[in-house]
N, C-alpha and C positions, 0 to 999 in steps of 0.2 A: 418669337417670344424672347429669344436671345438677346436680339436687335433690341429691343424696350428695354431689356434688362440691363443690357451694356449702356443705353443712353440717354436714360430716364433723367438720370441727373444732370447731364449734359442740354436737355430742353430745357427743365427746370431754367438754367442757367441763361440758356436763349431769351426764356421769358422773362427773364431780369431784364436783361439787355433790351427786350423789346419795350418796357415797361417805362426804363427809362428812358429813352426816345422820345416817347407820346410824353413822359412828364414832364421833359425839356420842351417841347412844342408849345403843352399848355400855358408851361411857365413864362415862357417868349412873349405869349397871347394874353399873357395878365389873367390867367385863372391860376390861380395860386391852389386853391380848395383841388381841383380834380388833381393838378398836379400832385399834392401832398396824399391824396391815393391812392397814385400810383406809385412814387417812392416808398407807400407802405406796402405795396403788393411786393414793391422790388425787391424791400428788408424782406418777407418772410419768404422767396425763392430763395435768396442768396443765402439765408439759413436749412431752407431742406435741402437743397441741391446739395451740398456737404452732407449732410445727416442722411441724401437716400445712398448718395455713393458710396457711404460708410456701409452701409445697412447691406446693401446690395454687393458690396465689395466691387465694384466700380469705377474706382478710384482711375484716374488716368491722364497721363501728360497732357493731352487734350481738354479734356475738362479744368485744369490748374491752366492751362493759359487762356480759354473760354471765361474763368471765373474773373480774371484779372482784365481783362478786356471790359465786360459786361460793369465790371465795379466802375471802370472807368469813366462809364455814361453814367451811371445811375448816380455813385458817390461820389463822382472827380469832378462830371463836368456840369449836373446839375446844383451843386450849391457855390461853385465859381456863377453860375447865373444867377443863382439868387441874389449872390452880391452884385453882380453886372445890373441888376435889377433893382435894389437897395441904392445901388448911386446913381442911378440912372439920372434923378429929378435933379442931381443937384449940376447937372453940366459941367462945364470945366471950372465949376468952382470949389474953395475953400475956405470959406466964409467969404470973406470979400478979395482974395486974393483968385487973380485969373490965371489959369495955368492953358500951356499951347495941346494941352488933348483933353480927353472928358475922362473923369474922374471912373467913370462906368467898368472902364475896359481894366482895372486895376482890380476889380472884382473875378477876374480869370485866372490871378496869380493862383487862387485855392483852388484852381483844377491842374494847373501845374504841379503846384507842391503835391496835391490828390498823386497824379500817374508816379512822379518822382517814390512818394510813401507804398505805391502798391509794387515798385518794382525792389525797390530795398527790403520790403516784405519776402516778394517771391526768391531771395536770394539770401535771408535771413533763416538760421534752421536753428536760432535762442527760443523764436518765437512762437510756441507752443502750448504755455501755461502762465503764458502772462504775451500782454502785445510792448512794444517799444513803440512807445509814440501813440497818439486820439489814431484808432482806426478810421475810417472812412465812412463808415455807415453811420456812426457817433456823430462825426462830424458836419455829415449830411441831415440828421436830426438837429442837433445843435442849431445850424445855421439856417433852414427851413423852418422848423420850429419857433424860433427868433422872429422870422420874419410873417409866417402865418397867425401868430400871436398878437403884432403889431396889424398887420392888414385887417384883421377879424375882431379884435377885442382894442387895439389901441395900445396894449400891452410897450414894454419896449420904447415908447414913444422916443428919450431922452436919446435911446440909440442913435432912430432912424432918422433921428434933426438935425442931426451934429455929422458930416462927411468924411471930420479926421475922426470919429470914435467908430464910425464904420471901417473907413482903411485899414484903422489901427486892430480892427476885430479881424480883416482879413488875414496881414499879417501875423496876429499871434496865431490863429487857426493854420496859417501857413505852417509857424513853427511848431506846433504842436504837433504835426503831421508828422515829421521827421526827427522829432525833438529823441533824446535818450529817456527821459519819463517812462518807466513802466508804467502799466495801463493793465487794470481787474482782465481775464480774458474769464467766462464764463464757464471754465473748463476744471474739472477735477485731480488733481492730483494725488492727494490721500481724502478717506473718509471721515479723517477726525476732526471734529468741530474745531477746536485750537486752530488748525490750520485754515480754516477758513470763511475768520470773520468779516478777511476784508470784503468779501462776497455776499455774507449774509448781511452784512453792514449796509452794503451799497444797494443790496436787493429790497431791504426793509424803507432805506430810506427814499430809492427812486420810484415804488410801489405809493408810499406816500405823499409825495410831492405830487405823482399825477393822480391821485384819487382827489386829493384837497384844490389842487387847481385847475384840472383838464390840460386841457391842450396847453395853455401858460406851464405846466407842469412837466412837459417834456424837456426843451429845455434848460428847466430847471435841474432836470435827473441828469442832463449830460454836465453842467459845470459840477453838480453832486459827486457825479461817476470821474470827473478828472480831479477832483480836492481830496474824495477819499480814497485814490492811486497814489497820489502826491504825501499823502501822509502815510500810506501802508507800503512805503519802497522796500523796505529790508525784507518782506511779507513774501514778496511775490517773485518769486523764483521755477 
């Protein structure tokens, strides 16, 4: 009983990691739809595995480098694919200019910058009650989202035509990864409302965007969730 109790959270965690594997597979194979539910399984482990180790008291060095590993497949390296997969069609080109590689592999920088943001994290102790920089999972919604939008509804379209408005999305997703940008972290710090509109702001507003649009509507909540970080700086402390 022990044994489960010490490492509940720590499977949890596994099953992130496992979760993302098969979502990267799919994704490789052009099922975009199973892949995006598995990435939704991997969002709600990567939330309880914190909340059970909390719970459970749990907590352990083990588990904090399990967690950052597992982020790494799920949020680093499957929406670097997504982009590898967003340029795929366009080959080594840009618009009519021919370049000596294919535009695809350019889509990997966001799993770079991904590991670069989880390691800076893990060695970050500001980042508690607010994040420094689009977390990972944001960003893996963001750019999933984006692109299951455009696959399923057409959404997107003017994105997925244009190869510099793609690159140019990897790079700022790059930067934002690591940027100094405070970022809403869904966390409490006092219970008086004053303090914390920028949360109730973001919550009211990203609860609307996916009621009124569906699935177009997620991505929507993530540029929402980085405009009104960008305007509540002094907020979030």
């Amino acid at each position: 009983m022990n044994f489960l109790r010490n490492n509940l959270a720590n499977l949890l965690t596994l099953g992130n990691l496992f979760l993302g594997c098969v979502a990267a597979a799919f994704l490789f194979n052009g099922d975009y739809k199973t892949a995006a539910l598995m990435i939704l399984g991997s969002l709600l482990l990567d939330f309880f595995d914190g909340f059970v180790a909390r719970a459970l008291k749990a907590d352990s060095d083990l588990g904090g480098q399990l967690d950052s590993l597992a982020d790494m497949v799920s949020f680093g390296f499957v929406p670097g694919l997504v982009m590898y997969k967003a340029l795929e069609p366009f080959g080594n080109y840009v618009g009519s200019v021919g370049l000596p590689f294919d535009l695809k592999y350019i889509g990997f920088i966001v799993a770079v910058f991904s590991g670069l943001r989880l390691a800076i994290f893990n060695l970050d102790t500001e980042q508690t009650y607010y994040f420094k920089g689009l977390n990972t999972p944001s960003n893996t919604m963001l750019l999933l989202g984006l692109y299951y939008s455009w696959q399923e509804y057409g959404a997107f379209r003017f994105l997925f035509d244009n190869a510099l408005l793609l690159i140019l999305l990897a790079l700022v997703c790059s930067w934002l990864l690591v940027s100094p940008i405070k970022m809403i972290a869904l966390k409490f710090r006092s219970r008086k409302l004053a303090d914390n509109w920028p949360k109730i702001i973001l919550a009211i507003g990203a609860l609307l965007l996916v009621a009124v649009l569906g699935i177009v509507g997620i991505p929507m909540a993530i540029l929402f969730y980085i405009l009104i970080s960008a305007l509540f700086q002094k907020q979030l402390k």
